[in-house]
BALOBA-1460 file (C-alpha; in Angstrom, 3 decimals):
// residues 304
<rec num="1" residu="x" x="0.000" y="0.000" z="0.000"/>
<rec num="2" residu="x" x="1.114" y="3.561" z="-0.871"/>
<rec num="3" residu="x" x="0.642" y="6.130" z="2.163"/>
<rec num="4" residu="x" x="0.742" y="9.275" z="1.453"/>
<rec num="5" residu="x" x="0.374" y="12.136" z="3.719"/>
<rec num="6" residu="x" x="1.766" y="15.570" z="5.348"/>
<rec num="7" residu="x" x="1.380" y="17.014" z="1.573"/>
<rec num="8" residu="x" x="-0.894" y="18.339" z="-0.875"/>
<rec num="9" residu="x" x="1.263" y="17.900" z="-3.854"/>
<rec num="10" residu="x" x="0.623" y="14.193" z="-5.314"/>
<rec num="11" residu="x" x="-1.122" y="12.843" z="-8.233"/>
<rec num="12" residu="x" x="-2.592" y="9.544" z="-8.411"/>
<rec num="13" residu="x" x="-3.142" y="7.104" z="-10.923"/>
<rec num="14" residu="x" x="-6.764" y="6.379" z="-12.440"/>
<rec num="15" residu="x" x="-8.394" y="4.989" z="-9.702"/>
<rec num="16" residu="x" x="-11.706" y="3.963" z="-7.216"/>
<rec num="17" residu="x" x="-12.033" y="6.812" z="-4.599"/>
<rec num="18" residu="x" x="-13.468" y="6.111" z="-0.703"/>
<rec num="19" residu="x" x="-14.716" y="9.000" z="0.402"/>
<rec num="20" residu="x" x="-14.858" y="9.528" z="4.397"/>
<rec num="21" residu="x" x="-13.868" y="10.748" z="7.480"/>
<rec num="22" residu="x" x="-13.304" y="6.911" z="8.878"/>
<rec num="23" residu="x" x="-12.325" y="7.859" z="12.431"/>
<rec num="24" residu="x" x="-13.497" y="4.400" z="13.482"/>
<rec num="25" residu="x" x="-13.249" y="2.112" z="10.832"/>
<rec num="26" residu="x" x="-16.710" y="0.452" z="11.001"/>
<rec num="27" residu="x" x="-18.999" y="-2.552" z="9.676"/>
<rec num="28" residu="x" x="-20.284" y="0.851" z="7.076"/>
<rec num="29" residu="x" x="-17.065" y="2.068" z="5.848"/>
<rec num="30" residu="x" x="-16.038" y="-1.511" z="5.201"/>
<rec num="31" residu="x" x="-18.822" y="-2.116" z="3.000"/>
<rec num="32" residu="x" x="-17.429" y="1.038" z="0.631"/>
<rec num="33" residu="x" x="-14.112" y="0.055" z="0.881"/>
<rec num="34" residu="x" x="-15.465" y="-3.900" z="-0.258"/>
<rec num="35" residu="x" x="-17.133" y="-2.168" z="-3.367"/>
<rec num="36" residu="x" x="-14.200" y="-0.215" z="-3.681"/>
<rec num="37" residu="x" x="-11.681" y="-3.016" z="-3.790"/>
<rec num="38" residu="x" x="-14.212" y="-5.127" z="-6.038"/>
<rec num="39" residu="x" x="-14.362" y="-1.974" z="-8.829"/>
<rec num="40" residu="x" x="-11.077" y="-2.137" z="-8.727"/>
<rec num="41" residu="x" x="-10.002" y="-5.536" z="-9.242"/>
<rec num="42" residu="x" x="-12.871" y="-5.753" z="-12.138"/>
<rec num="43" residu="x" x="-11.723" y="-2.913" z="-13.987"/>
<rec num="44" residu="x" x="-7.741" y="-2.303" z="-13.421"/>
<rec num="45" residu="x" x="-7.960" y="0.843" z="-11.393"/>
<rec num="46" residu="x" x="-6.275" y="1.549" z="-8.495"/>
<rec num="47" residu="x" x="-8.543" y="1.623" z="-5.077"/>
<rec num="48" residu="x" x="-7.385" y="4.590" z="-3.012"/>
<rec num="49" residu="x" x="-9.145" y="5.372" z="-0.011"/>
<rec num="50" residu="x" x="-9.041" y="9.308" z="1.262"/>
<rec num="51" residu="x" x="-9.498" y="11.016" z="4.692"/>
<rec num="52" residu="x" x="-8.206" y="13.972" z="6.487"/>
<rec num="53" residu="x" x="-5.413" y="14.655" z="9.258"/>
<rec num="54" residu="x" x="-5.491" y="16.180" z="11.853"/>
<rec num="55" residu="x" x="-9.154" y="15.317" z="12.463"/>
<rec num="56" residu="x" x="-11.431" y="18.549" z="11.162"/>
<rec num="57" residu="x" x="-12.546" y="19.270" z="14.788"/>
<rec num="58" residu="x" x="-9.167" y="20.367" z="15.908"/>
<rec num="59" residu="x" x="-8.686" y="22.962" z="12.849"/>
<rec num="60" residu="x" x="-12.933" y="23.703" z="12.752"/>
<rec num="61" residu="x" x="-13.356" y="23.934" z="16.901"/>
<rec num="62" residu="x" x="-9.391" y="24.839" z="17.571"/>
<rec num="63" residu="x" x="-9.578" y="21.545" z="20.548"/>
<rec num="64" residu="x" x="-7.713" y="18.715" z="20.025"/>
<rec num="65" residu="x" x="-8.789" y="15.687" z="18.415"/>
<rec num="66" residu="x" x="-9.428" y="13.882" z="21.796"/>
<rec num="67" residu="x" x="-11.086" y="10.268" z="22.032"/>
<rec num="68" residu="x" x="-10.509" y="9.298" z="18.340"/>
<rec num="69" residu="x" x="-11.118" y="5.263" z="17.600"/>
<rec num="70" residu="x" x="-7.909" y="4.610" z="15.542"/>
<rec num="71" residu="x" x="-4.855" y="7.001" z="15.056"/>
<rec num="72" residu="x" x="-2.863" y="7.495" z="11.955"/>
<rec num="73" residu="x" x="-0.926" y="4.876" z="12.290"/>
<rec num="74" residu="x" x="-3.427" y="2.339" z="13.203"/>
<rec num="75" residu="x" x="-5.557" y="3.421" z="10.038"/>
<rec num="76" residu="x" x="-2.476" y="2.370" z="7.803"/>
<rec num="77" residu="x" x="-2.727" y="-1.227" z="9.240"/>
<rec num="78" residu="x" x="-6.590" y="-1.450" z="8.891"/>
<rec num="79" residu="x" x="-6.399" y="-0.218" z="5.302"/>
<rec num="80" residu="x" x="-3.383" y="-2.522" z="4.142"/>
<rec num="81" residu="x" x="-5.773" y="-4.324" z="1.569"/>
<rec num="82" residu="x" x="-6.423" y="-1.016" z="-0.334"/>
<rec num="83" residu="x" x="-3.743" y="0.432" z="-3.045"/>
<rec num="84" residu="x" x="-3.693" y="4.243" z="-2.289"/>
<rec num="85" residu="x" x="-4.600" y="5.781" z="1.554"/>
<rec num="86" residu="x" x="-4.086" y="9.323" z="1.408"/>
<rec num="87" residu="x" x="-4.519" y="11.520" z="4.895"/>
<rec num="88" residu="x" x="-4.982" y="14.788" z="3.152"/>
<rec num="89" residu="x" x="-3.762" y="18.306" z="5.702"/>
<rec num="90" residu="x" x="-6.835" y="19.160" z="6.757"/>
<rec num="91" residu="x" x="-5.796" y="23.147" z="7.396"/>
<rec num="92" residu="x" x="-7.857" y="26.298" z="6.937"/>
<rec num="93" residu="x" x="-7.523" y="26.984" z="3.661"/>
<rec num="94" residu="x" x="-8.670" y="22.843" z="3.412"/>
<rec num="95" residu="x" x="-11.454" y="23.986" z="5.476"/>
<rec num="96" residu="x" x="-12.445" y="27.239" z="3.229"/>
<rec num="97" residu="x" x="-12.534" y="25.079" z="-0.058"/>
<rec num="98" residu="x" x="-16.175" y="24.762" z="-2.194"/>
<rec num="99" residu="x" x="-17.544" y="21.539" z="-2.443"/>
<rec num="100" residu="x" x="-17.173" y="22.192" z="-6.108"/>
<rec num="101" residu="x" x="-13.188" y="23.067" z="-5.815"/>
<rec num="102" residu="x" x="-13.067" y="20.411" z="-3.562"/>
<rec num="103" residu="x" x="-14.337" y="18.296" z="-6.145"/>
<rec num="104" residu="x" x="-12.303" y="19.556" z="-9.400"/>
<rec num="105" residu="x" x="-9.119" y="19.883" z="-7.645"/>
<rec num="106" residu="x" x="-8.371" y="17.094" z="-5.274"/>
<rec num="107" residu="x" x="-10.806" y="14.786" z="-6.173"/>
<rec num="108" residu="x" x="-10.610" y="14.845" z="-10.257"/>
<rec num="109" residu="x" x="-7.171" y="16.272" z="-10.512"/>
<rec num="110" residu="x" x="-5.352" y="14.792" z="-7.895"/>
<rec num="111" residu="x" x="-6.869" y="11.828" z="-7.327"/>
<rec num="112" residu="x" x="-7.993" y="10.865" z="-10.687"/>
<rec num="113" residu="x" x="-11.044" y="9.479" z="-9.859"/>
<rec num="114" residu="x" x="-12.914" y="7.127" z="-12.106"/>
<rec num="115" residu="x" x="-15.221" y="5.865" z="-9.727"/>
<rec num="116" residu="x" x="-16.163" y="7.335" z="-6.257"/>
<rec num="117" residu="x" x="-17.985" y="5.227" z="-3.433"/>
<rec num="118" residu="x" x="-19.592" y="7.302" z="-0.370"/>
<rec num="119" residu="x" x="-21.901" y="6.875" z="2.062"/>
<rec num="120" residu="x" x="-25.203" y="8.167" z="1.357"/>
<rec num="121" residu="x" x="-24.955" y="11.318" z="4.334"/>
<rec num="122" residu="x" x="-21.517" y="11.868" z="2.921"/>
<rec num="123" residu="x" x="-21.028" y="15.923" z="3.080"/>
<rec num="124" residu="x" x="-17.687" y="17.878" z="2.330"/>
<rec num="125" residu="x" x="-16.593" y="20.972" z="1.306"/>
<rec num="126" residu="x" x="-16.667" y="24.431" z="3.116"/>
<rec num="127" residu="x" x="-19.286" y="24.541" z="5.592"/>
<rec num="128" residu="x" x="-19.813" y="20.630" z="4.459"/>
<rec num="129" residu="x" x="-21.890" y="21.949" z="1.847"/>
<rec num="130" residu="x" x="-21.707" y="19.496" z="-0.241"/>
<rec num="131" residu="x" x="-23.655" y="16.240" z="-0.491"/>
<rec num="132" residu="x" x="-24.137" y="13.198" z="-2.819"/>
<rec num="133" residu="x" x="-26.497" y="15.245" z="-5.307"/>
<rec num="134" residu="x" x="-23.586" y="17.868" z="-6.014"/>
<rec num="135" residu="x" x="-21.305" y="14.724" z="-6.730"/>
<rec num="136" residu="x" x="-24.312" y="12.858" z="-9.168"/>
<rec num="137" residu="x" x="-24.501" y="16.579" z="-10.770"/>
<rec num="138" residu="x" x="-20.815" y="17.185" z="-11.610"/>
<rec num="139" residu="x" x="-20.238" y="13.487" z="-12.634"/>
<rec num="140" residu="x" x="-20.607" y="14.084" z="-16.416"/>
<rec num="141" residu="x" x="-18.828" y="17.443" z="-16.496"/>
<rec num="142" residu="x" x="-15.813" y="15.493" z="-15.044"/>
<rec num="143" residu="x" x="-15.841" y="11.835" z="-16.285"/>
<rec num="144" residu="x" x="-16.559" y="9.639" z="-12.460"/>
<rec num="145" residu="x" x="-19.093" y="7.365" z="-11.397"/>
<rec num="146" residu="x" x="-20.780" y="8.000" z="-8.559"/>
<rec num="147" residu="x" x="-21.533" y="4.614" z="-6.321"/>
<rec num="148" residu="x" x="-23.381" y="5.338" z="-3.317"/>
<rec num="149" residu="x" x="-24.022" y="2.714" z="0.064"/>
<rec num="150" residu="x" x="-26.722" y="3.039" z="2.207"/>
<rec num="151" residu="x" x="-25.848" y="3.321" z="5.927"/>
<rec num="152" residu="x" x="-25.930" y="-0.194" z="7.600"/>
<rec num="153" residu="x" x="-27.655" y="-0.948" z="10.904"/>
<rec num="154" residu="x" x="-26.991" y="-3.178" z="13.636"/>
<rec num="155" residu="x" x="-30.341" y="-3.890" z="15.577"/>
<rec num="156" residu="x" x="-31.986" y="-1.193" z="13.552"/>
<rec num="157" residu="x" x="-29.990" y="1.551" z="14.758"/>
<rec num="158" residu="x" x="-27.113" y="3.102" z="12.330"/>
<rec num="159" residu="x" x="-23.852" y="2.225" z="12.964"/>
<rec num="160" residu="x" x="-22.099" y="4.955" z="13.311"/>
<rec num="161" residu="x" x="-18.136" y="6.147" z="15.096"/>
<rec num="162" residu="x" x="-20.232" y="8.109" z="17.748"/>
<rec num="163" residu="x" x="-22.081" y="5.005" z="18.743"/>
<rec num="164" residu="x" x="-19.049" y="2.923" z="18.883"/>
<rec num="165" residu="x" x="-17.344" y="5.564" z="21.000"/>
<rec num="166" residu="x" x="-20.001" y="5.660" z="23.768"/>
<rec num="167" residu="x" x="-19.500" y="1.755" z="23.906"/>
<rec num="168" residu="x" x="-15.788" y="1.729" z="24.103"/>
<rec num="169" residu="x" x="-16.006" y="3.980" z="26.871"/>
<rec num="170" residu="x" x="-19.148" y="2.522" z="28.860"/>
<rec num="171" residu="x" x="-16.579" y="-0.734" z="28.772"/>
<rec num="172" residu="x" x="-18.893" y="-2.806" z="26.209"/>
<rec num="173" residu="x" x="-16.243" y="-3.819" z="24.030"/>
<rec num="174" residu="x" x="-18.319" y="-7.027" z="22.898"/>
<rec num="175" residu="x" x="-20.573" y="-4.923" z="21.349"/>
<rec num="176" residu="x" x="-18.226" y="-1.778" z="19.923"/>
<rec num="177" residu="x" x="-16.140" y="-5.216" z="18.329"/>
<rec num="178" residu="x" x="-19.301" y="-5.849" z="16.113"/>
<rec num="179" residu="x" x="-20.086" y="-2.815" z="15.412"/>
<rec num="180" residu="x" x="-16.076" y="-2.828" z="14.227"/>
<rec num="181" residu="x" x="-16.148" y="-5.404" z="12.354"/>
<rec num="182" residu="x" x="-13.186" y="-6.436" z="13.893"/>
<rec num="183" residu="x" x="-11.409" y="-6.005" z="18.040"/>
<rec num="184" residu="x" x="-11.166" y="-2.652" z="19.106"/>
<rec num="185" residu="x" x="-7.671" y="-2.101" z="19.648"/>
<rec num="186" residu="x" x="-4.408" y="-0.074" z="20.797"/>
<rec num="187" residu="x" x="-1.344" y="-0.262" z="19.136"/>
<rec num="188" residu="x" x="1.811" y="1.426" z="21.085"/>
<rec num="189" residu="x" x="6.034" y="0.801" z="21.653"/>
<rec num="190" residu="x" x="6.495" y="-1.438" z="24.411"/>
<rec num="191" residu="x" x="8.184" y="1.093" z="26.941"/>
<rec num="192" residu="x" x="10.346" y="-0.306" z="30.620"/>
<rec num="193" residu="x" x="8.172" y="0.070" z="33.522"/>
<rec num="194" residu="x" x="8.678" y="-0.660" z="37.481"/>
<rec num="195" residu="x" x="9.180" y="-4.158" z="36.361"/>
<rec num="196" residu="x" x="6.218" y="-4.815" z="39.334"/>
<rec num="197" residu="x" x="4.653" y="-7.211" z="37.533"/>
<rec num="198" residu="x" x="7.981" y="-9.573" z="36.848"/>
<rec num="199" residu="x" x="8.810" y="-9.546" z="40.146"/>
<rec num="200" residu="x" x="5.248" y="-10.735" z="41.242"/>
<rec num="201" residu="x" x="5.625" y="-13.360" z="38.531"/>
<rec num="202" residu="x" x="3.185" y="-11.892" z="35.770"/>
<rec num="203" residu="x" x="5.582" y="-9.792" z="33.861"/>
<rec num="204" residu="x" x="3.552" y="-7.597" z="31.065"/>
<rec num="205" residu="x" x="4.132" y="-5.492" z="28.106"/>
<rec num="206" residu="x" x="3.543" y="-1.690" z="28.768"/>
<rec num="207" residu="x" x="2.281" y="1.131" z="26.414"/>
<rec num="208" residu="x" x="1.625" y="4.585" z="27.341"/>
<rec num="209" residu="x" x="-1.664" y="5.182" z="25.093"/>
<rec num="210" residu="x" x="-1.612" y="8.314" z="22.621"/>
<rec num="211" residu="x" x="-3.372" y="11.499" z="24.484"/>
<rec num="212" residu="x" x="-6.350" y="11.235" z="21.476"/>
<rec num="213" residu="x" x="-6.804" y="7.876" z="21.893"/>
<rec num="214" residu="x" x="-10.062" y="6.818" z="23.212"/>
<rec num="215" residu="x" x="-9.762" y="3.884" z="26.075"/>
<rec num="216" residu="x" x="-12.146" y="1.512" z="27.657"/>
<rec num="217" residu="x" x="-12.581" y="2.348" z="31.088"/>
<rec num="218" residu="x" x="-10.065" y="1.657" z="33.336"/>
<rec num="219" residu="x" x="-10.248" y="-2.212" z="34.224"/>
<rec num="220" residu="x" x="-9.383" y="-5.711" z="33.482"/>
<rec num="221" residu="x" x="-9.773" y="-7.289" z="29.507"/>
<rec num="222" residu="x" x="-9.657" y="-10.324" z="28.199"/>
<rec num="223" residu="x" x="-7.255" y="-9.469" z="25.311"/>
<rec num="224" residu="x" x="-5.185" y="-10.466" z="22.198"/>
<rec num="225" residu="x" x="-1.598" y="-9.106" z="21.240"/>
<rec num="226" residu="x" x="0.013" y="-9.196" z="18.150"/>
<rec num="227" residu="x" x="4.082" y="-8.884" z="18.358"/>
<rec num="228" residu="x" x="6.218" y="-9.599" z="15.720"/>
<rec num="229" residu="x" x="3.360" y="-10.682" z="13.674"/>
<rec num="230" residu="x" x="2.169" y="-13.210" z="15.663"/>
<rec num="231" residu="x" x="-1.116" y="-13.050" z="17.802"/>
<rec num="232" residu="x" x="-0.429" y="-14.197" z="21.415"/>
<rec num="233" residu="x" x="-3.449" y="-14.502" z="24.091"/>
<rec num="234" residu="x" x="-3.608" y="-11.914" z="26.862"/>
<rec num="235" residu="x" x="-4.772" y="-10.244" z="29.457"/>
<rec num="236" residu="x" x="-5.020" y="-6.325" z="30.013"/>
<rec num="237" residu="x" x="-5.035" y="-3.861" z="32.302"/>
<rec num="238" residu="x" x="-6.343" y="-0.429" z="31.822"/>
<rec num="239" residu="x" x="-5.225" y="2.090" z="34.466"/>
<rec num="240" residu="x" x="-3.086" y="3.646" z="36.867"/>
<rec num="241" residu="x" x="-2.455" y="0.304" z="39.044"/>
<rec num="242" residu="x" x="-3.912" y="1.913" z="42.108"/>
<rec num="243" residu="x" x="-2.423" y="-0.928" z="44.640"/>
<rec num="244" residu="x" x="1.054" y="-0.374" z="43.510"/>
<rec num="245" residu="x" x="0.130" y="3.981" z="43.679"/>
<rec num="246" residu="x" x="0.088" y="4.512" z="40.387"/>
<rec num="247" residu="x" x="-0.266" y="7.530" z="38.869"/>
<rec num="248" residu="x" x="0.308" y="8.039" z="34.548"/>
<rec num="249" residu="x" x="-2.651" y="5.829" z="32.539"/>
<rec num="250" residu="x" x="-0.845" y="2.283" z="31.485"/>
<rec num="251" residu="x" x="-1.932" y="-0.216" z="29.003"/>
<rec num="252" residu="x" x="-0.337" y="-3.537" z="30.561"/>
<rec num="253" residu="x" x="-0.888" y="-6.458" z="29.191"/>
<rec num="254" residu="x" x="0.119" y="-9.645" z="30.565"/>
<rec num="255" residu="x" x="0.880" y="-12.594" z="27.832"/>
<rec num="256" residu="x" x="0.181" y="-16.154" z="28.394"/>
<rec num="257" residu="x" x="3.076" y="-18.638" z="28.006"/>
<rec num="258" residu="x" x="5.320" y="-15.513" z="26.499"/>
<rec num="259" residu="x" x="8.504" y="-14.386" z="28.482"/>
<rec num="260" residu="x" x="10.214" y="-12.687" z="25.725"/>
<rec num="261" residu="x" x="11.942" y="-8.836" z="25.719"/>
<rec num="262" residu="x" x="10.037" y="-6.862" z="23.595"/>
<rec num="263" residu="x" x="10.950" y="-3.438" z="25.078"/>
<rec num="264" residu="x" x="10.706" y="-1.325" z="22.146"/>
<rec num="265" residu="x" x="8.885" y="-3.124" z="19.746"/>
<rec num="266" residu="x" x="5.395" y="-1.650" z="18.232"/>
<rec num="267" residu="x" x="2.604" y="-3.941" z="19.040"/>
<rec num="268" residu="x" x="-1.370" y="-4.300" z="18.792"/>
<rec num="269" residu="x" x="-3.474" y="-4.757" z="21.795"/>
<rec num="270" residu="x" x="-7.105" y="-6.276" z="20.721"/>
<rec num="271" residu="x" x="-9.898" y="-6.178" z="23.477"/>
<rec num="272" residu="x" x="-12.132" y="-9.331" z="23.434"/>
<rec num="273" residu="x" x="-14.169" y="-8.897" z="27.069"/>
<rec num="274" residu="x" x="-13.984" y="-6.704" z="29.992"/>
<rec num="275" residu="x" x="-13.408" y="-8.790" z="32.940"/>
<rec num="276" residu="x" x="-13.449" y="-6.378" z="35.797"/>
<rec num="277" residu="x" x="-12.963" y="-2.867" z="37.130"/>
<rec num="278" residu="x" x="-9.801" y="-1.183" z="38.595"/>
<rec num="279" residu="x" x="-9.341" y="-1.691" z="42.463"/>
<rec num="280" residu="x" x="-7.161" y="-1.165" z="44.729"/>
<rec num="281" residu="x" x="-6.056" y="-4.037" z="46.392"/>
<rec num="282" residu="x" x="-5.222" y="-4.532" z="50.443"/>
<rec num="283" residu="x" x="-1.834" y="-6.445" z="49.927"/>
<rec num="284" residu="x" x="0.253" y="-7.778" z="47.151"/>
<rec num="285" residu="x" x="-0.820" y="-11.126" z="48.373"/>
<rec num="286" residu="x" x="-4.343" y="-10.066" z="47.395"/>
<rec num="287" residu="x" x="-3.464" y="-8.693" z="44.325"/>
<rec num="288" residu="x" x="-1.308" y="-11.924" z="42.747"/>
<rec num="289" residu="x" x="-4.646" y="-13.950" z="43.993"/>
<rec num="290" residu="x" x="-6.920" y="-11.656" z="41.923"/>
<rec num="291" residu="x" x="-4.466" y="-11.461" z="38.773"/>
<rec num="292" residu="x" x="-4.555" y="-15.621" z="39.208"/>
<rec num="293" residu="x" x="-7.664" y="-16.019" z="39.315"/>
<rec num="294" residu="x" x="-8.101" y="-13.129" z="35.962"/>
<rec num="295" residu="x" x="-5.771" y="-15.786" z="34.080"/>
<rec num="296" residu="x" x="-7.639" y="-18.746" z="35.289"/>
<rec num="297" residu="x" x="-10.856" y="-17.103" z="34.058"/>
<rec num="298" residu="x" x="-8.930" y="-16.099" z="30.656"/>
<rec num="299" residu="x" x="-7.938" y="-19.695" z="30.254"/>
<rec num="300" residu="x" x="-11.277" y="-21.182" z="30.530"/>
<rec num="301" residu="x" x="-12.569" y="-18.641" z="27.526"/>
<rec num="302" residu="x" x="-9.751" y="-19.987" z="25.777"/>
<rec num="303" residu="x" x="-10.501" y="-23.872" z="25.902"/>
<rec num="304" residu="x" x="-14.242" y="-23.254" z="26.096"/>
């Protein structure tokens, strides 16, 4: 996959644009990016999905981009499949553009669109002005095809990256996962901790999670981690490790039958099921027992 970003000077080849702001990369924008892969493959065009960065709010509200599903970097794994993912600056004179400039210049010129796939609510352009009817009007006068997917709903209500937010941070990861299409998930550098949890015999890998990325709340998960390319079984905690008077927000994950050094390396945490809230514990005694019996319970989802 090419990945382009951090400039607005690129030309692509003749290819099937996916339109979207794909924050959380959902059951919905999967279906667009299917039809755009399948266009693609039919009729030898390149399938080139394209979004913004930073996130509009922080250049249209001046805040930053807090609680957002999947960062950059985290897109560019999700959208491996696809030919083309450009993050176009999203800046004020980005912001200022006509639907109809917006349209001419970056999506004909630039991208080179033969085909473009969107969402049926899909607006853009300067005040988001623009809407699928100012696409299906300017299709002629610039040579595209305009495919558009109706939203998709999940126990007749529309699946959308605002739903999935509120359950990632009510803790209902089961349910935010299906709505996914796939495990929510973190993926950070494995940094050195206190080393607490080797010495209590359940060493784990540590990331300090991204200030805009949204987290379950704080807790125990049944969990998956990928390192190295391979997907290991887990368990995760979420929080400041209150027992042990912790302070900074940790992602610790504890692997099962893995004792390697990873310190450094980039991995992916997937949530499965929350397990428990965030205590604090009376003794370290107490809090080995409780972390035993988290793996036992783990173990038993496993085999089940």
């Amino acid at each position: 996959m090419e990945y382009i970003k951090d400039t607005k000077e690129f030309t692509s080849p003749p290819s099937v644009v996916v339109l979207g702001n794909f924050d959380g990369i959902h059951i919905g924008h999967r279906k667009l990016i299917c039809k755009a892969l399948e266009l693609s493959r039919e009729l030898g065009l390149k399938s080139l999905v394209l979004t913004f960065d930073p996130h509009p709010s922080f250049v249209l509200a001046n805040k930053e981009p807090v609680d957002l599903i999947y960062l950059s970097c985290e897109k560019e794994r999700l959208l491996s499949n696809i030919d083309i993912f450009v993050e176009y600056p999203y800046d004020l004179v980005t912001a200022k553009m006509t639907p109809e400039d917006f349209i001419e210049k970056v999506i004909c010129k630039q991208l080179n669109a033969k085909f473009i796939v969107v969402g049926n609510d899909y607006r853009f352009g300067h005040e988001r002005k623009g809407d699928i009817n100012l696409l299906k009007k300017l299709s002629s006068n610039y040579g595209y095809e305009l495919i558009t997917i109706p939203k998709i709903a999940y126990n007749n209500d529309i699946v959308s990256s605002t739903w999935i937010r509120k359950e990632i941070k009510q803790g209902n990861i089961e349910l935010a996962n299906k709505l996914l299409g796939e495990n929510f998930s973190i993926t950070g550098k494995v940094v050195e901790g206190k080393k607490n949890g080797r010495k209590f015999g359940f060493p784990t890998a540590n990331i300090i999670p991204h200030r805009y990325k949204i987290l379950p709340p704080n807790g125990v998960y049944y969990s998956n981690i990928s390192v190295n390319g391979k997907k290991y079984d887990s368990i995760t905690n979420v929080g400041v490790n209150p027992t042990l008077n912790g302070q900074k927000k940790v992602v610790e994950t504890h692997i099962l039958g893995f004792d390697e050094d990873i310190y450094g390396q980039v991995v992916v945490v997937e949530f499965i099921q929350f397990i428990r809230k965030e205590k604090k514990f009376n003794s370290i005694e107490e809090l080995k027992k409780e972390v035993s019996s988290n793996i036992e319970y783990v173990t038993s989802l496993i085999n089940e």
